[in-house]
C-alpha positions as CSV (number, residue, x, y, z in Angstrom):
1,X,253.0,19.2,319.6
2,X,252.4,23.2,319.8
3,X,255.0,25.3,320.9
4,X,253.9,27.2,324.0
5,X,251.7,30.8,323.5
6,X,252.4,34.1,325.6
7,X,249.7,32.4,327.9
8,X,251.7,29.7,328.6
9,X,254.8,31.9,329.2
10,X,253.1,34.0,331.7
11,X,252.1,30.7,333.5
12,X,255.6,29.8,333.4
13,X,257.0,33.0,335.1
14,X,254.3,32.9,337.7
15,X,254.9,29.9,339.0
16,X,258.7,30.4,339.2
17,X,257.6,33.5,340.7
18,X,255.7,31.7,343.2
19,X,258.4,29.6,343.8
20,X,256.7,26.5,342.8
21,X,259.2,25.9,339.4
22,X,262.9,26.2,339.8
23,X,264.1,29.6,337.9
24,X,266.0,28.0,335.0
25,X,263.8,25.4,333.7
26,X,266.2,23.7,331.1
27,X,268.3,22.4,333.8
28,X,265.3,21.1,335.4
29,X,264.0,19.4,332.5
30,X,266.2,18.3,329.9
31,X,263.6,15.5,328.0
32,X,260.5,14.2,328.6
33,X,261.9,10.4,330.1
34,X,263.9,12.9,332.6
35,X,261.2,15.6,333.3
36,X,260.5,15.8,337.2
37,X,258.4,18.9,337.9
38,X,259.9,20.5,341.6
39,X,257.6,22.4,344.0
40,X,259.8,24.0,345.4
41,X,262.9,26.4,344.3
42,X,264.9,25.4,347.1
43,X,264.1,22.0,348.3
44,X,265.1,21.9,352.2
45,X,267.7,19.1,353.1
46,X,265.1,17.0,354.2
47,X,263.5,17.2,350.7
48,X,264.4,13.3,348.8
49,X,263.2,13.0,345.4
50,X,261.7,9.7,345.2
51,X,260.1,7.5,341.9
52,X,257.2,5.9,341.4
53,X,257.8,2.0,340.2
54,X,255.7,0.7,338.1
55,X,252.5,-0.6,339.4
56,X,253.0,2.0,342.1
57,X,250.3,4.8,342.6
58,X,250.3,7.5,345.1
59,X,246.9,9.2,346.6
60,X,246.4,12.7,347.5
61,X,243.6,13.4,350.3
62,X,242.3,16.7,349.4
63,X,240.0,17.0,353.3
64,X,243.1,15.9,355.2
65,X,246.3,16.6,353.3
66,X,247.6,13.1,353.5
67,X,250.1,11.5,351.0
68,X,249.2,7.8,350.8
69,X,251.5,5.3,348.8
70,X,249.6,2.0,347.1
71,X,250.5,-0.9,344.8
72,X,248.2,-2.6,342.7
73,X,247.6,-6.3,343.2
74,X,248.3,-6.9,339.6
75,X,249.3,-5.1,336.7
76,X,247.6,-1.9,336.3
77,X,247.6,-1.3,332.4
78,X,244.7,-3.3,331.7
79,X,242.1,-0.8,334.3
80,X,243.2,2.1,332.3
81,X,240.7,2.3,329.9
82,X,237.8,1.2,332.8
83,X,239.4,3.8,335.1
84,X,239.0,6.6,333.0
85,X,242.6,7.0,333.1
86,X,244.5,9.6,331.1
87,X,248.5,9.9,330.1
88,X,249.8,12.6,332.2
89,X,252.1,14.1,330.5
90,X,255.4,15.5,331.1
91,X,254.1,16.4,334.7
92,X,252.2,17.9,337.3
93,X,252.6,20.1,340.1
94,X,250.2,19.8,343.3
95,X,250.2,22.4,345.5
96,X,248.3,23.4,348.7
97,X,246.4,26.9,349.4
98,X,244.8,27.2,352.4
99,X,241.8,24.1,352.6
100,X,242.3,23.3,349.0
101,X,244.9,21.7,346.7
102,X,245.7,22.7,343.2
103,X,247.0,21.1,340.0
104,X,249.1,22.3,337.0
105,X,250.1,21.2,334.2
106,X,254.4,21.3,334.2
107,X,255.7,23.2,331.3
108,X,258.3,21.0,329.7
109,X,261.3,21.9,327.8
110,X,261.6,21.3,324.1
111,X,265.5,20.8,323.7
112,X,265.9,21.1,320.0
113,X,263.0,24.1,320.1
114,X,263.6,27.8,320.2
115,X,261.7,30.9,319.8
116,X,262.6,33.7,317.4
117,X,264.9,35.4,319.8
118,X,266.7,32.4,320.1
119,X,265.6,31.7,323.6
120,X,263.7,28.0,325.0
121,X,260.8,27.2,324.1
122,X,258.6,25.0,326.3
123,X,255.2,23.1,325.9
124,X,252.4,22.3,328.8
125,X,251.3,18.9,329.3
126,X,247.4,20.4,327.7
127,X,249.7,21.2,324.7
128,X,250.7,18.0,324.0
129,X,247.4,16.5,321.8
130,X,246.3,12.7,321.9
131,X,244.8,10.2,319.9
132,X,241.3,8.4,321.9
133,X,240.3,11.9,324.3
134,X,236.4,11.3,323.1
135,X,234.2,10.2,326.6
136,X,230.4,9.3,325.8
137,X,228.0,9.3,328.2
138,X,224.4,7.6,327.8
139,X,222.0,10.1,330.3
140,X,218.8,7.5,331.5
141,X,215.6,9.7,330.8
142,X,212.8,10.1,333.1
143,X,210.0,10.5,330.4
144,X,208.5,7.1,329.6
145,X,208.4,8.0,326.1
146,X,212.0,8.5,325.5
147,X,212.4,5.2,326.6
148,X,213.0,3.5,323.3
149,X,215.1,5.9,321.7
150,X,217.3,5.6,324.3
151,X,217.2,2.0,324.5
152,X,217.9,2.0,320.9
153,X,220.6,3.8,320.8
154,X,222.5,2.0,323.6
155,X,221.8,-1.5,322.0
156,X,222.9,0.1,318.5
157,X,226.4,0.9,320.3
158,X,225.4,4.6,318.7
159,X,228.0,6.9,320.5
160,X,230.7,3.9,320.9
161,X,230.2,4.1,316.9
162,X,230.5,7.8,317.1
163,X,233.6,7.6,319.4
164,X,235.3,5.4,316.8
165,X,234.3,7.7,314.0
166,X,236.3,10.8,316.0
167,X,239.3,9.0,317.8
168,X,241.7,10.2,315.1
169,X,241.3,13.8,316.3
170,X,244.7,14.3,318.2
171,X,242.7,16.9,320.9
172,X,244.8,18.5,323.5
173,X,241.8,17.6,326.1
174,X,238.7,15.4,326.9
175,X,235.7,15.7,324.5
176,X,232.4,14.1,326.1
177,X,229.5,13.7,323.8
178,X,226.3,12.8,325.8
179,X,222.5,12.0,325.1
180,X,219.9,13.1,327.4
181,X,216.7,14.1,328.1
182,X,216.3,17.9,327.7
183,X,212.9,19.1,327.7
184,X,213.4,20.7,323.9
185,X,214.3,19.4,320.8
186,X,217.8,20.2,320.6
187,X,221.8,19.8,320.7
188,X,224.6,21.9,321.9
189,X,228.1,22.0,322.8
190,X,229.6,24.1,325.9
191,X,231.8,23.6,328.5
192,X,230.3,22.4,331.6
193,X,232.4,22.0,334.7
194,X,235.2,22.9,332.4
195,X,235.1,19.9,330.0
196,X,234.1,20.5,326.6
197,X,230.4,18.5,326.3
198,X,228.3,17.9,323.1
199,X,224.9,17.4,324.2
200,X,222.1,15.4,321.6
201,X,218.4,15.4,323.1
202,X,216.4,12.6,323.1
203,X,213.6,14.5,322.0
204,X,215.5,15.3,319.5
205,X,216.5,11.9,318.3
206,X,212.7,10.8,319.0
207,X,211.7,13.5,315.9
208,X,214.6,12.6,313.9
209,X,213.3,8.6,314.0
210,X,209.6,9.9,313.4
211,X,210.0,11.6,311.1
212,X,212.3,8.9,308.5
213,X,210.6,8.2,305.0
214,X,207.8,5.1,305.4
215,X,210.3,3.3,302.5
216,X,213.2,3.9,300.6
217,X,212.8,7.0,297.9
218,X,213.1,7.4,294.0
219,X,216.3,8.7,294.9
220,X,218.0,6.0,296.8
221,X,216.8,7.1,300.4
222,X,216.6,4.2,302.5
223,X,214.6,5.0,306.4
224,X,217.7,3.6,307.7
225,X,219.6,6.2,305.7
226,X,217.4,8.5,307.2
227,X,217.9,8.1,310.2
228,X,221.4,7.5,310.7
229,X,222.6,10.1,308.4
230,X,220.8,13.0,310.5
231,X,221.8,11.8,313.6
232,X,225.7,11.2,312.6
233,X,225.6,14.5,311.0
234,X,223.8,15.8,313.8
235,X,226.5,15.1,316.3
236,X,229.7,15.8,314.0
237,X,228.1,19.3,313.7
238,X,228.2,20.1,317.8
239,X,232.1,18.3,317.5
240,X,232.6,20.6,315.0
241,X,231.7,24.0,317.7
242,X,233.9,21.7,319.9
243,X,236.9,21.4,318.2
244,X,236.7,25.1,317.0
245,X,236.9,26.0,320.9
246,X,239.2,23.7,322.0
247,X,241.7,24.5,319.4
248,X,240.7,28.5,319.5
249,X,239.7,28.2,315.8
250,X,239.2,31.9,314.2
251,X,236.1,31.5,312.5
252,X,235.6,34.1,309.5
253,X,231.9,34.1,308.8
254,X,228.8,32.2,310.5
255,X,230.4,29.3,313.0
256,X,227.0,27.4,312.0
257,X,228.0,27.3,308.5
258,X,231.4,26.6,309.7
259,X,230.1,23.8,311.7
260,X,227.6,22.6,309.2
261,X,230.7,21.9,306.7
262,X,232.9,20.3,309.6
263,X,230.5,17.5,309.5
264,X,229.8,17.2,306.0
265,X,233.9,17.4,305.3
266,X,234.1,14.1,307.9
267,X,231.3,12.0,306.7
268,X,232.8,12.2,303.4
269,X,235.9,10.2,304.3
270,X,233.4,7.3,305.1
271,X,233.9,5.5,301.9
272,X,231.9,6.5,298.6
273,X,229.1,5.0,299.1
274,X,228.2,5.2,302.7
275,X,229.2,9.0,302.5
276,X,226.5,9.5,299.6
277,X,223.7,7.3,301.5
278,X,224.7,9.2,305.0
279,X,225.0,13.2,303.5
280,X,221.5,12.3,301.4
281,X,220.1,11.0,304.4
282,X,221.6,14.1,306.8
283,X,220.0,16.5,303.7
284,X,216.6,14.8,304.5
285,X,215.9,17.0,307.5
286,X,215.6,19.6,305.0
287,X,213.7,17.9,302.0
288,X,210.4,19.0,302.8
289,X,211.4,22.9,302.5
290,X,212.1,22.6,298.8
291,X,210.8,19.0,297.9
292,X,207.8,20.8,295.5
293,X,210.2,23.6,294.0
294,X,209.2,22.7,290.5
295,X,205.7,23.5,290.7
296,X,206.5,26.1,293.5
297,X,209.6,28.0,293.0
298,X,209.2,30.7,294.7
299,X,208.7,31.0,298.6
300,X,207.3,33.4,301.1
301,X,208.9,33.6,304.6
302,X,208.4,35.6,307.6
303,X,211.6,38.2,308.5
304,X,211.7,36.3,311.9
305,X,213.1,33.4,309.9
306,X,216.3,35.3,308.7
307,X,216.8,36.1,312.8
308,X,218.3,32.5,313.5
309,X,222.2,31.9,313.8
310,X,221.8,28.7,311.6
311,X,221.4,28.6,308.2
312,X,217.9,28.9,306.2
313,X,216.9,25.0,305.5
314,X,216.7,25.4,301.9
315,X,220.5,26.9,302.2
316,X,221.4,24.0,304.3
317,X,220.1,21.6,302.2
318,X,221.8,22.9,299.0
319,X,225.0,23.1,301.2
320,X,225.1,19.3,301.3
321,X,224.5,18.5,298.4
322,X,226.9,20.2,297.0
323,X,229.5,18.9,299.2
324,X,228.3,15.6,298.6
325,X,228.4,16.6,294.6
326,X,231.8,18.4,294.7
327,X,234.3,15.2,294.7
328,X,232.5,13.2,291.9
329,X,232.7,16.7,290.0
C-alpha cells in the first residue's frame, strides 16, 4: 500500500468541501473492517446507516435514480471471477449531479500512518494494489486470413498463459491485454476508455508465425522457440509501457529501451532453460540484420532509420543477448 500523494489530498479536501466526506476523517474511519464512506456531512434524522449482509447486493439505476436491494439465490463467491467482479476496497461514494451519477474512490485512514508534519495520512481504494487485475480479451477478425492465427491462439490458451505469466504484478488497476485485427502490423499500449489496454495485431502474429526458421538452428533454435519467444516477448514489452504508466514510472532515457529490458528482465525468471530458448527465440526477429556479420561487418543505412523511437534491430538484438548472457556470466 502507497501512502496518499498531494493528488490524493486535494481530492480529499474537495470532497469534504463538497460536503460529500465528513470534515474529520479519522473519526469516520478508524480501520478498514470499520470504514463506511458518508455522503453527507450532516446526515438528516431521517438518514439510517444500514449494512449489506452477505449475499446481499444493492443496484444503482443510473436513467431513473432508483436504489434497488437483491439477494442472490445462492452463494455469490463462486460468479466472481465470471462476473468480472473486482474487491472494492475500503469504499465508495455515489453521488448524483444533475442526469448523471458519479463514483469515487473513499480515501481511507491509515491509523498507525503519519506524514512528516505528524498529521494522518490516508490511502484511496486505487492506491491499494492487487494481485490477478490482468483482463484478456480475444477480438474475432473479419479478414478470412487471420482466421487461423486467431484460432490458434485461442486453442493454445495464449493470453490465459500470458495472464498467468503477469498475475504477480500487485497493479493498483485493471490491465487488459487484447488481440485484434488492426489493419498494420503492430502492438501498442494506451488507455482507451480509461483502462490501460495492450493491443497485439493479428497481422502481426500472422508475420511473426511466417516468418519462424523451417527447422531447428545450429544454435539450438527450435520454430516453436521461434515463435513463442517473439510473441511472449512481444507482449511483456507493451506491459512494460503499461506498468510504467500505471505506476507513473520516471523513465531516464528511451521508454523503448526501457520497455525492451522490462520484458527481457521477466522472461528470465522463467527457469534456465526455457528463459534461454524463449530470449533466443524473441532475438530471432532480429537475426537477419546481422546473421552475415562475418563476411559483412560493416553496414550502410538510410538516416530515416535512426528517426524511429525503438531501437536499431542490430542494437536490439545485442540487447538480448546480453541479458540473456549476463546471469551465466
Amino acid at each position: 500500500m502507497r501512502y496518499l500523494t498531494s493528488k490524493a489530498t486535494v481530492l480529499i479536501a474537495m470532497l469534504i468541501a463538497a460536503g460529500l466526506l465528513p470534515p474529520n476523517m479519522a473519526a469516520a474511519q478508524q480501520d478498514v473492517a470499520a470504514a463506511q464512506p458518508q455522503a453527507l456531512a450532516s446526515p438528516t434524522p431521517a438518514f439510517q446507516p444500514g449494512t449489506i449482509a452477505n449475499n446481499d447486493s444493492i443496484f444503482i439505476d443510473g436513467k431513473n435514480f432508483t436504489v434497488t436491494p437483491g439477494r442472490a439465490k445462492g452463494s455469490v463467491s463462486t460468479q466472481i471471477k465470471s462476473l468480472g467482479a473486482r474487491d472494492l476496497g475500503p469504499g465508495a461514494i455515489v453521488f448524483r449531479s444533475g442526469e448523471k451519477l458519479y463514483i469515487v474512490s473513499a480515501p481511507l485512514h491509515l491509523a498507525n500512518a503519519h506524514d512528516q508534519a505528524g498529521g494522518d495520512v490516508y490511502a484511496t481504494v486505487t492506491q491499494v494494489d492487487q494481485p490477478n487485475r490482468i483482463k484478456i480479451q480475444y477480438d474475432a477478425p473479419k479478414n478470412a486470413d487471420l482466421q487461423t492465427v486467431y484460432r490458434r491462439l485461442i486453442d493454445r490458451r495464449f493470453l490465459e498463459r500470458i495472464q498467468q505469466i503477469l498475475s504477480p504484478l500487485r497493479l493498483p488497476e485493471d490491465l487488459n491485454i487484447k488481440t485484434t485485427e488492426c489493419g498494420v502490423m503492430n502492438a501498442w499500449y494506451r488507455r482507451e476508455n480509461s483502462l490501460p489496454t495492450v493491443t497485439i495485431c493479428y497481422e502481426l502474429l500472422k508475420t511473426i508465425s511466417q516468418s519462424m526458421p523451417k527447422e531447428t538452428t545450429p544454435d539450438g533454435i527450435s520454430p516453436m522457440d521461434a515463435v513463442v519467444g517473439q510473441a511472449v516477448w512481444l507482449v511483456l514489452h507493451e506491459t512494460g509501457h503499461a506498468v510504467f504508466d500505471i505506476f507513473d514510472v520516471p523513465i531516464f532515457g528511451h521508454s523503448e529501451d526501457a520497455a525492451d529490458n522490462f520484458a527481457t528482465y521477466v522472461m528470465l525468471h522463467f527457469g534456465k532453460q526455457q528463459a534461454w530458448r524463449w530470449i533466443n527465440g524473441a532475438a530471432w526477429a532480429w537475426r537477419g540484420y546481422v546473421a552475415d556479420y562475418r563476411t559483412n561487418p560493416v553496414i550502410r543505412e538510410e538516416l530515416a532509420g535512426f528517426a524511429s523511437n525503438h531501437g536499431q534491430p542490430q542494437e536490439r538484438f545485442y540487447d538480448l543477448i546480453a541479458w540473456l548472457m549476463a546471469p551465466i556470466l
